[in-house]
N, C-alpha and C positions, 0 to 999 in steps of 0.2 A: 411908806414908813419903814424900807427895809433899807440896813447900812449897804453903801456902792461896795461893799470891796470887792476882790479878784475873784472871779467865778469859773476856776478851770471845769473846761468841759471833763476832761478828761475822766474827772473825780467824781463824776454824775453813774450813776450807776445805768446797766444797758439796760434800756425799757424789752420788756418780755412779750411777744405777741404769741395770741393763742396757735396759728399753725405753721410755728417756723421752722417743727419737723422735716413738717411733709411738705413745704416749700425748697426748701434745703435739699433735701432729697432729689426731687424733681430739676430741679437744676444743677445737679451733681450729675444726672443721669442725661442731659443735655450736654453738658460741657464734655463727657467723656464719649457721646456720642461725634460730639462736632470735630475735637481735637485727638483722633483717633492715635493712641500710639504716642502723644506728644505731653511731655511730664510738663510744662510750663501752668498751662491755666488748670488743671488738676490743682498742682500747687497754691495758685492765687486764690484758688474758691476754698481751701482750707486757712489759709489767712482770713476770710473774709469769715470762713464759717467759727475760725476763732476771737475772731470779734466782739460774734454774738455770744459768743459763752462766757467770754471767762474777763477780768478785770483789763484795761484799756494796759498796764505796765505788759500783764502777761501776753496780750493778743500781742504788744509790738515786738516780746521779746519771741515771740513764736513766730512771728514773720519773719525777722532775723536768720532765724535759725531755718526753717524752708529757703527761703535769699540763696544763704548758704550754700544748701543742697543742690539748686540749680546751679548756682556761680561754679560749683566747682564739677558739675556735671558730664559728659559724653556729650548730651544732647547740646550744650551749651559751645563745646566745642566748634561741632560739627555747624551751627546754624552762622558761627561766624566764618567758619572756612567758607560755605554755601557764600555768606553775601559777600565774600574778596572775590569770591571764583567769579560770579557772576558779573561782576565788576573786571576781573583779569579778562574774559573772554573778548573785551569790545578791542584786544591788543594782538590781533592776530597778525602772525606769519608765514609764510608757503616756503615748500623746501627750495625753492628759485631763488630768496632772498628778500622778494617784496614784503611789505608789510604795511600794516596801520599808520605808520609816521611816514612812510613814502607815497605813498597813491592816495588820492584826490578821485572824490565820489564826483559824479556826472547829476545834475538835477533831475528831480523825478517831479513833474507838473501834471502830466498824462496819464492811465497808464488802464490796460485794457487786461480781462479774463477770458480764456479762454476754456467753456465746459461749467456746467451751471448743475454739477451732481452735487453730493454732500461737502466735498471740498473747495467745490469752486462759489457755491453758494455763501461759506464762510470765509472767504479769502474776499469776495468783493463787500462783506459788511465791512468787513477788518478794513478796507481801503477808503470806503465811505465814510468811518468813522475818523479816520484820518485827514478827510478835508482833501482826499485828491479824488479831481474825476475820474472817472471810471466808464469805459464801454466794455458791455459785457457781449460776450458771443455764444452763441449756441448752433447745432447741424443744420437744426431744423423747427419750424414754428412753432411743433407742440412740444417741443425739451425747452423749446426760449420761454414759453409761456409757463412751464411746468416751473421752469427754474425762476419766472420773476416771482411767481407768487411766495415760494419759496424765501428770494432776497426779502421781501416787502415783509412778510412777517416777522424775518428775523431782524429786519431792522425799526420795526415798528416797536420790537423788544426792546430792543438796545436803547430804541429813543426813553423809552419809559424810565428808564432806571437814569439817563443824563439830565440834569439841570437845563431847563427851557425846553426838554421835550423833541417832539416830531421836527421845530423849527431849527432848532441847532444843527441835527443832519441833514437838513433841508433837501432827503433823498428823494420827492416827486417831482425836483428841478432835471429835466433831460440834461442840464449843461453837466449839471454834479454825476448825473447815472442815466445811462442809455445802452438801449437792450435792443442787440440786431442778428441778425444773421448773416450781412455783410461781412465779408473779411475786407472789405477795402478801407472801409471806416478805421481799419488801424492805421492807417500810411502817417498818422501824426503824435501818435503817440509813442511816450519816451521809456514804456515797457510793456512787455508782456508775459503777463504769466498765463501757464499751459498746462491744465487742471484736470484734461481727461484722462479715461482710465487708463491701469498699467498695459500699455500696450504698444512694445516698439515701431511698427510699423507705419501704427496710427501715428505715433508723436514723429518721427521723421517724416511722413508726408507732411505732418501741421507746421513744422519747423521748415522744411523747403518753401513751402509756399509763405512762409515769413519774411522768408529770407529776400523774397522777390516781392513783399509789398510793404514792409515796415524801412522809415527814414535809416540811413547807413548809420546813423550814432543808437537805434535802439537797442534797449540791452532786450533779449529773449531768455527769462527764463522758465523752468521745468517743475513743477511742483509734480515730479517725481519719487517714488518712497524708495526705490532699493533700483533703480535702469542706469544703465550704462552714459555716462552725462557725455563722453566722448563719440558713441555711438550716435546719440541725438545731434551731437552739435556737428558727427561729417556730415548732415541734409543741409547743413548752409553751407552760404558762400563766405561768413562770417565766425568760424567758431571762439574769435576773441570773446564776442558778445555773448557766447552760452552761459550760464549758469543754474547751478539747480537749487531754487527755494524749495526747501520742504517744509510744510506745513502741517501741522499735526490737529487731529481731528478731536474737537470741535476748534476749525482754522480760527473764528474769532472770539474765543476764548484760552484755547493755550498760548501760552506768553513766549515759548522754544519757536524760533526758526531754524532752520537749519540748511545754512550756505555751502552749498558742494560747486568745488571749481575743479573743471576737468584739465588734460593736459595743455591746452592751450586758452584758457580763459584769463584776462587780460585784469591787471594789479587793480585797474581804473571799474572793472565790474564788479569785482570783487566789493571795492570801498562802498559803490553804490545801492549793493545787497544790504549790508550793513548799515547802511545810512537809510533805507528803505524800512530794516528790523527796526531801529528805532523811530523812526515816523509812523510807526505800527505799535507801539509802546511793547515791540519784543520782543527776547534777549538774542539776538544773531548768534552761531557759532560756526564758524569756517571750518570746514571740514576738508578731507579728501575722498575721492571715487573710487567705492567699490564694491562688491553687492552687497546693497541694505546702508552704508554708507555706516553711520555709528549707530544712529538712535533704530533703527530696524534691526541693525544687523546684533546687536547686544539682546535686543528683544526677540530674536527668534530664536537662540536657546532656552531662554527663559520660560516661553510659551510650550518650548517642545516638553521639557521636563513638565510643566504642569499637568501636559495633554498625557504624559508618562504615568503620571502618579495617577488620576483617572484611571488609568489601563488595568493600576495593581490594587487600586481597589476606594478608591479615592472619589471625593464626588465634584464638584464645581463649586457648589458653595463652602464646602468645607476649605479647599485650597487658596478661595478669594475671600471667606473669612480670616485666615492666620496672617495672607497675605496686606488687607488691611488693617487688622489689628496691628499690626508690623507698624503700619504709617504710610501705607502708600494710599494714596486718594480712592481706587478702585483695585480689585484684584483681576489675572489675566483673564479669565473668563467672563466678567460683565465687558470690561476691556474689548475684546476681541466682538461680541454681539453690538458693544454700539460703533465700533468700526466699520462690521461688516464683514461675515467671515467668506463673503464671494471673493473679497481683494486677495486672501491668502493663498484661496482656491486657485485662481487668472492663478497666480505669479507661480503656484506649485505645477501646473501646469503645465506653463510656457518652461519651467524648468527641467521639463519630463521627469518629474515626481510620483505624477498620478495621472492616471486617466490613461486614455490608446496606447500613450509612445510606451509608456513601460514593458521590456521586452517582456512576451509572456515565460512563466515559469518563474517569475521574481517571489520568494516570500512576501507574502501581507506584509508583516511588519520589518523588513529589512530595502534598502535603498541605498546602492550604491556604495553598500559593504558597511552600510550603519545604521543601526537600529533606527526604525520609522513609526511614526503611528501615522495608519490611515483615518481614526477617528472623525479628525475635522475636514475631511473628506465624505466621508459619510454620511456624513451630517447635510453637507452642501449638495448629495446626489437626493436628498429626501427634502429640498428645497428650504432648509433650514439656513437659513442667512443673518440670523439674529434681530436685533430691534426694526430691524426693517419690512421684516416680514413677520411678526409677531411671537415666533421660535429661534433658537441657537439653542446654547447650551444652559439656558432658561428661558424661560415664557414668558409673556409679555398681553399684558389685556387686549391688544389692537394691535394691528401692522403699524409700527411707529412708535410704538407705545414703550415708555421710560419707564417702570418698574419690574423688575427682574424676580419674579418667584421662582421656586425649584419646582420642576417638573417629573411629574413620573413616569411619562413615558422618557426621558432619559434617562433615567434610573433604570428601568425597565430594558433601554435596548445596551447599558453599558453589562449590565449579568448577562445578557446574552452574546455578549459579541468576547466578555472573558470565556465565557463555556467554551465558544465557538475554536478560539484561538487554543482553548485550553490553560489558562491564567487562573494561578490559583491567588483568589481575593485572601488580602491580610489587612489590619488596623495600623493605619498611618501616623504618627503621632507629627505635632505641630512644627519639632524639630525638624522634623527631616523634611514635612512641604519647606518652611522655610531656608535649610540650610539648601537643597537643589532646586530654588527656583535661584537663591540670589548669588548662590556661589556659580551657578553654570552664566550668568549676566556678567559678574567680575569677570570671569574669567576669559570672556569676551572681551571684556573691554583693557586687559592688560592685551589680548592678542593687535586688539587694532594698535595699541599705542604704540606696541614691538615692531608693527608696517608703518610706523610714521605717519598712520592716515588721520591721526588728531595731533597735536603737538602738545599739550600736556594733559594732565590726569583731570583740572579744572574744565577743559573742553568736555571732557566725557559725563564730568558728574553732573 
């Protein structure tokens, strides 16, 4: 018995529930957790939270008006340059001439790992996940065994989270994934990547003896982080076919590869790195050779200022608090512990940084006529390696172990090591960790652009 007419919702008034407080609340404190640094979904949840208040005309004229704020925003800016750039980098050129519309990728149906540590375990999910087989190789029977159990878990994950499961990556098929010690098992495959640690010696032996059992069209390359691509590629008899994939850690999770072609690596390997980032669903960017290459070599000023501000009185959580509040995913110090701070170590090393070669009489903190911190040194002579061994420059429940709390014995050995040096501790404010961790990385990254070793500003960013 009631008349049909128009029943706008809009003019219904918003029904009231007893805890939309403290519901509200709670996932305000969510959202500003998850989207650190990033004004977008802040914004949405105050639309949404003016919904609930106030009349259906005023909540859409207050969404308007936030719109707004974003539309005309920095951050709004930036997120569109981010997705042209990302898009510009698949258009790459080398100072020779070649480029993306000239050379023609080589098929990749095969393709074998060489090194089954934390990189090379994530470089063959990433491949598995792409539908190409893969022979995985390791020295020796207990590193092949340490390393398959390794792949199986990590891809037993992966299966979980894919539509159909375990069956989709159908990785307990030998044909799909096969685990040897053989090096001869490569003579058929159409690539290989070469995942052990930083160590020239090692990677030129592995690269000669490539050279004399993989087919003449395979491509070999390097998932090397900062080694000389042209050094590795004179152990062949081939170095058109060198190049360096790098792969950044965790390999099958970050979406960055990173293509370095050394002075003689050929337009045609080049295309088929590229063509490989994307049958890996991630974003390739061609680079040039030369130590650290971009994405290292930008990140080791950046880490050294951080290890600086430490020195003056600075803590590790404090610096990778500002630094994710800021909007980076993680700050340099969890950074560095799930990396692995032995790889900084090797590479400071072989650089005569630290350790024997240093002539004696060198100041502690001076190197080669420029301020040093031995810090993350220190730290790796007290076998502190970060999430791997359950210490770095936070603690960790287990060897392995993914949660990061602050520790006081590093608190503890960082006053002693000021006293020691004589460093008088002062209060850092947010500014200054932020303006020299990210201004000493720009300013890296305008030097490499000035050597030509990226070819525009969207390669870097």
């Amino acid at each position: 018995g009631q008349p049909l007419g128009p029943r706008r919702l809009s003019l219904k008034p918003v029904p009231k529930l007893p805890n939309m407080e403290a519901f509200l609340h709670e996932a305000l404190v969510k959202v500003k957790k998850q989207a650190r640094g990033c004004l977008a979904p802040e914004l949405c949840f105050q639309a949404v939270r003016a919904a609930t208040q106030r009349p259906f005309a005023e909540g859409v004229r207050r969404e308007r008006e936030l719109f707004q704020v974003l539309l005309t925003s920095g951050q709004a800016q930036a997120l569109q340059y981010a997705f042209f750039a990302e898009r510009a980098v698949h258009r790459w050129a080398i100072p020779s001439g070649a480029s993306w519309s000239s050379a023609a990728p080589q098929p990749v149906r095969t393709a074998a790992v060489i090194g089954l540590g934390t990189m090379g375990q994530g470089i063959v999910t990433s491949l598995v996940k792409a539908n190409i087989p893969v022979v995985a190789l390791e020295q020796d029977l207990e590193y092949l065994n340490k390393g398959r159990k390794a792949v199986m878990l990590l891809l037993e994950r992966e299966a979980m989270k894919m539509q159909g499961g375990a069956q989709a990556l159908d990785f307990h098929n030998p044909a799909r994934l096969q685990f040897t010690v053989d090096l001869d098992l490569l003579r058929d495959v159409d690539l290989v990547i070469e995942a052990v640690f930083e160590n020239m010696a090692l990677k030129k032996e592995i690269f000669q003896k490539l050279s004399k059992i993989c087919k003449p069209g395979a491509l070999l390359c390097t998932n090397t982080s900062a080694l000389n691509i042209d050094e590795i590629a004179s152990a062949t008899s081939r170095p058109q076919q060198v190049i360096g994939t790098h792969f950044f850690s965790p390999a099958h999770v970050m979406r960055l590869l990173e293509i370095i072609y050394g002075r003689h690596t050929s337009p045609t390997a080049i295309a088929t790195a590229m063509q490989l980032a994307k049958a890996l669903k991630k974003v390739g960017v061609v680079v040039g050779n030369c130590f650290g290459f971009v994405g290292n070599r930008m990140m080791f000023p950046y880490v050294q200022q951080a290890v600086f501000l430490l020195e003056e009185g600075s803590s590790p959580e404090a610096v990778d608090q500002v630094i994710e509040d800021f909007g980076f995913k993680i700050g340099p110090f969890r950074m560095s512990d799930l990396a692995g701070l032995d790889v900084g170590w090797r590479s400071r090393k072989d650089q005569g940084l630290t350790g024997p070669s240093v002539p004696a009489g060198t100041p502690a903190r001076q190197r080669q006529g420029q301020r040093y911190s031995p810090l993350p040194d220190l730290l790796c002579e007290q076998g502190r390696f970060g999430q791997k061994t359950g210490q770095g420059w936070y603690r960790y429940q287990k060897a392995g172990g993914r949660t990061a709390t602050p520790d006081p014995w590093l608190h503890n050995f960082l006053s002693q090591y000021r006293d020691t040096h004589r460093i008088k501790t002062r209060f850092i404010d947010q500014e200054e960790i932020l303006e020299r961790c990210l201004f000493s990385l720009i300013n890296e990254g305008f030097a490499i652009l000035a050597e030509g070793i990226a070819s525009g500003p969207e390669h870097l960013d």
